[in-house]
C-alpha positions in Angstrom: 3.3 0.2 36.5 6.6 -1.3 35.8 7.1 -5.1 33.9 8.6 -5.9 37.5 4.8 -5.5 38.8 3.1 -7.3 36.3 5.8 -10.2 36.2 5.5 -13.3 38.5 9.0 -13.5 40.0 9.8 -17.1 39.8 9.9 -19.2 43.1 12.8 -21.8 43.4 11.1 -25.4 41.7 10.6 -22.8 38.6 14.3 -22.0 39.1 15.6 -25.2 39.1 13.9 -26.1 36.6 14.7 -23.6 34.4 18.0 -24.8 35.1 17.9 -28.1 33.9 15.9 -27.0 30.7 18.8 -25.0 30.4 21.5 -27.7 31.1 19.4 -30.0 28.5 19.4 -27.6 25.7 22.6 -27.0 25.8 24.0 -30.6 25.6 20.7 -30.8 22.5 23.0 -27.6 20.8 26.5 -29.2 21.6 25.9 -32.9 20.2 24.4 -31.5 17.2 27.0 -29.2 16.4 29.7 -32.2 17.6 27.5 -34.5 14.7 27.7 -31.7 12.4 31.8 -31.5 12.5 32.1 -34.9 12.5 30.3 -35.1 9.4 32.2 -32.4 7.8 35.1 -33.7 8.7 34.3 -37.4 7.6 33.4 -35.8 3.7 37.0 -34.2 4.0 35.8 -30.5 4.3 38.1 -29.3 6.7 41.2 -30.3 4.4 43.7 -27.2 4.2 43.3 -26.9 0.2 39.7 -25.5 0.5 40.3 -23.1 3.5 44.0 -22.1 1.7 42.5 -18.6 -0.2 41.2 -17.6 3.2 44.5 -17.4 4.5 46.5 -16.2 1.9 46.8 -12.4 1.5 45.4 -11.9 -1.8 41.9 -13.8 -1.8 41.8 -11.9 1.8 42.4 -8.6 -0.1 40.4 -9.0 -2.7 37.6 -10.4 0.0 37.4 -7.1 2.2 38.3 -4.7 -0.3 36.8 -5.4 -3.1 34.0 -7.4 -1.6 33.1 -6.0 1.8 33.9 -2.6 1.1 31.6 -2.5 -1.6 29.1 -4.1 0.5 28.8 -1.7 2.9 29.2 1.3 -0.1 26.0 -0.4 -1.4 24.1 -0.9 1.9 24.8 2.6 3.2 23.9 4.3 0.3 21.1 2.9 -0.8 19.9 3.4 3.6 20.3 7.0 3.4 18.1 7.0 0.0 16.0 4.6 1.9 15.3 7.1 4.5 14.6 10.3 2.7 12.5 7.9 0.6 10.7 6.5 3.6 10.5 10.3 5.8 8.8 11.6 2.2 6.3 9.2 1.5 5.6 8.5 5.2 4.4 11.8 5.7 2.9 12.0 1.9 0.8 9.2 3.4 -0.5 11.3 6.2 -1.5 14.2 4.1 -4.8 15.9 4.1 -5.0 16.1 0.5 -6.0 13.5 -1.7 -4.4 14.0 -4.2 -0.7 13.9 -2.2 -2.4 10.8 0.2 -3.0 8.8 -2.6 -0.2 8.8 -4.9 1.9 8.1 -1.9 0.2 4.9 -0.8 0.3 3.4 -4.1 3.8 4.0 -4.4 4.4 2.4 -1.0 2.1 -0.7 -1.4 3.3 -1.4 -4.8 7.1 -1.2 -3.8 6.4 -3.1 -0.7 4.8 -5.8 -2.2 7.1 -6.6 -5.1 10.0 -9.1 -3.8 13.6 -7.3 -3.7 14.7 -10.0 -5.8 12.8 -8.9 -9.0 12.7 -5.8 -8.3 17.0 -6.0 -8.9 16.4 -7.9 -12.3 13.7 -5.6 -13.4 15.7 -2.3 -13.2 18.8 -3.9 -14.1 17.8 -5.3 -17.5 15.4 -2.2 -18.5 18.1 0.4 -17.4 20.9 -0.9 -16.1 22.9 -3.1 -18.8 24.5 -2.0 -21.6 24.9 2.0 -21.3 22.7 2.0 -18.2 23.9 2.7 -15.0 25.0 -1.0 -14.3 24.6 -3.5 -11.7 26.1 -1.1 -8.8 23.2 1.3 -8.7 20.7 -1.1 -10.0 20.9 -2.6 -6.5 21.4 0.5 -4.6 17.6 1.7 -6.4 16.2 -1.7 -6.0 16.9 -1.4 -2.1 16.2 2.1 -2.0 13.1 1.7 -3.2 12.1 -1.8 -1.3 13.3 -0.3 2.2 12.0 2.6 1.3 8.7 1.7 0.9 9.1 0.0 4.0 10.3 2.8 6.1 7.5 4.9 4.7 5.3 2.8 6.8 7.4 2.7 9.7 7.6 6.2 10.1 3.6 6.8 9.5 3.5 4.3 11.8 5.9 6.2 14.2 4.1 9.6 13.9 0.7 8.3 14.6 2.0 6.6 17.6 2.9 10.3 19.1 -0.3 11.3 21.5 -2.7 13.3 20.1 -1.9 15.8 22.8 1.0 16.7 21.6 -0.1 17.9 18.6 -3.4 19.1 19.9 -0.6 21.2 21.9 1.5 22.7 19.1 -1.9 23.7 17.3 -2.9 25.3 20.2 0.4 27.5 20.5 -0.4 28.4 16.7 1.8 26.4 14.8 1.5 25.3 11.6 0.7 21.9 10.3 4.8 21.7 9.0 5.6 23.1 12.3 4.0 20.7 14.3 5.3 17.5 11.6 8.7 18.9 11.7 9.5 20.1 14.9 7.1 18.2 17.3 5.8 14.9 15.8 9.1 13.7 14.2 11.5 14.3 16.3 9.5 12.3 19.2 8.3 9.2 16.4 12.0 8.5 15.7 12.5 7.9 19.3 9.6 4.9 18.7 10.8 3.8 15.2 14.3 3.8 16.1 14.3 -0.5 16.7 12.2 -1.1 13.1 14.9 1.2 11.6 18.0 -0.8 12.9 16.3 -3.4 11.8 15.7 -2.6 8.4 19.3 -1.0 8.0 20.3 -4.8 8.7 17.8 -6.2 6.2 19.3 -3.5 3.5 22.7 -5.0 4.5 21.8 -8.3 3.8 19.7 -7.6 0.8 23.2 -6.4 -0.8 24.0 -10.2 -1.5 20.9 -10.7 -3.7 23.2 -8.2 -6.6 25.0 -11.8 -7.2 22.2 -12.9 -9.8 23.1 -9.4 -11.6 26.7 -9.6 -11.5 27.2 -6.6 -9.3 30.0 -6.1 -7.1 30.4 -7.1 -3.2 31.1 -10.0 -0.8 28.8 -12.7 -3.1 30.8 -11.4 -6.6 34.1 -12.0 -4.8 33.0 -15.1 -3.0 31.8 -16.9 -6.7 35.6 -16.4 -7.9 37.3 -18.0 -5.2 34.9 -21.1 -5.0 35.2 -21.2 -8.8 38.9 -21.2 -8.7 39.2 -23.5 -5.3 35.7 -25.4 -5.9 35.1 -24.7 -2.0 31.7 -23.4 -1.9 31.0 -24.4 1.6 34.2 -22.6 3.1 33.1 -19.7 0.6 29.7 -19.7 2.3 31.0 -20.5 6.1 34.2 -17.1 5.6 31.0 -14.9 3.3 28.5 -15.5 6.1 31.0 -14.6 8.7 31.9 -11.4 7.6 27.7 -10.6 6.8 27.3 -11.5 10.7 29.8 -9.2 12.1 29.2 -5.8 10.0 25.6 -7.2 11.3 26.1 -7.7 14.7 28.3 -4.4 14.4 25.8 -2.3 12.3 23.2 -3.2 15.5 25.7 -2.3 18.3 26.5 1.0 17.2 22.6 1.6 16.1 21.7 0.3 19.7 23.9 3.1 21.5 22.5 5.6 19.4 19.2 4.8 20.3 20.2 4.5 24.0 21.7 8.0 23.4 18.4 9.9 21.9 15.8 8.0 23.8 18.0 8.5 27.3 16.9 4.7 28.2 17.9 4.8 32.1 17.2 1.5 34.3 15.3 1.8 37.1 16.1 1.0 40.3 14.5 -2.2 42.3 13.5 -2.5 45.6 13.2 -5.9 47.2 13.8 -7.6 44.1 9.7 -6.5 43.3 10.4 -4.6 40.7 8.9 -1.5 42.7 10.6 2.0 41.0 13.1 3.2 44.2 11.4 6.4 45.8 13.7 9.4 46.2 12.9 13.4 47.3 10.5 14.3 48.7 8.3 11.4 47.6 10.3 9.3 49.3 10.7 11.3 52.6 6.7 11.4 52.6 6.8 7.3 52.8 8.9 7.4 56.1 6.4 9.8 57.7 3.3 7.3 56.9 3.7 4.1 57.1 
């Protein structure tokens, strides 16, 4: 049964007055934002002085090369590690042997419960200063392992969600218990983790900015120069957050057509405006002949 069937097309007094709820809100969002400029503007922060490294060449430089690119370095490496960390331990979790089961699920719960935060300063000041491995990778772990143990769940999660009938199926065909993981329950769970992946691919992104309080590299290292040099930390904050938005909102556009791509998401047509799925072959030829 479609959402179209179970959904209570509005009638026209709902209409018009989701209208004015609309119209309402909207002049709510564009006097507050109107107050907030005006305030800004009163305590002189719009004053060309504090937005001057943003458009000079050099701060911009330094902002997307040294600070963005790194960002995304971090971010996309430490998502890769994520997933083979998260594929491994989610189907260590769904062993039949204790001894594999176990392990696993302490190594999940414990990662997943520890904030990212000090999980960062933990690994960074045990193995990462001095002649450690350094702030860089002392990130990237601390997010693989965080996401990780987040994906982990995700994909057991995912897996389980696959009808018992399809493995039932595979079993019955005489294939192994890898077999059936590999090539039957895995391929068809992505398809239902895919969104809680995206999502936690943004997290990771965002997570990146936490390396600040361990002096690693990226968009918050570069972004604690300038607004030490220009004592702008609110333009800092307004250009930093901007650029976190848009590899965001990019990151989740080009995650969103893969998803459409794997999964085949087609909509379907409406009939009436009920919601009813349109009837085509011979189905629909059948309809004519009875009414």
């Amino acid at each position: 049964m479609t959402a179209g069937v179970l959904f209570d097309a509005p009638g026209p007094r709902t209409r018009a007055r989701h209208r004015v709820y609309t119209v309402l809100a909207s002049v709510v969002l564009l006097v507050v934002a109107a107050l907030v400029v005006w305030r800004l503007a009163e305590a002189g922060q719009f004053a060309y002085d504090l937005w001057e490294p943003f458009v000079t060449p050099v701060y911009m430089k330094a902002l997307l090369v040294d600070g963005l690119l790194k960002t995304l370095q971090m971010a996309f490496t430490a998502v890769t590690l994520a997933v083979v960390f998260g594929v491994l331990f989610g189907v260590g979790k769904l062993s039949d042997r204790g001894w594999v089961r176990w392990p696993c699920t302490i190594v999940v719960e414990f990662f997943r419960a520890v904030p990212v935060l000090l999980l960062m300063i933990f690994i960074f000041f045990s193995y990462g200063i001095g002649d450690g491995f350094g702030s860089y990778w002392s990130v990237v772990i601390a997010l693989t392992l965080y996401n990780g143990a987040v994906l982990a769940e995700v994909f057991r999660a995912g897996i389980e969600a696959v009808p018992h009938g399809q493995s039932e199926a595979a079993y019955a065909l005489g294939m192994r218990k890898t077999q059936v993981m590999t090539s039957i329950l895995l391929p068809q769970g992505v398809k239902i983790m895919l969104p809680a992946i995206i999502s936690q691919c943004v997290v990771a992104l965002k997570d990146t900015s936490l390396g600040y309080y361990i002096l690693a590299p990226g968009l918050t290292a570069v972004g604690k120069q300038i607004y030490g040099e220009f004592q702008n930390q609110l333009q800092t904050a307004i250009v930093v957050s901007a650029l976190y938005i848009a590899c965001n909102l990019v990151l989740t556009a080009v995650a969103t057509w893969v998803q459409h791509r794997l999964v085949g998401e087609r909509r379907q047509l409406e009939v009436g405006g009920l919601g009813l799925p349109a009837q085509t072959g011979e189905a629909g030829g059948a309809g004519h002949g009875h009414p």
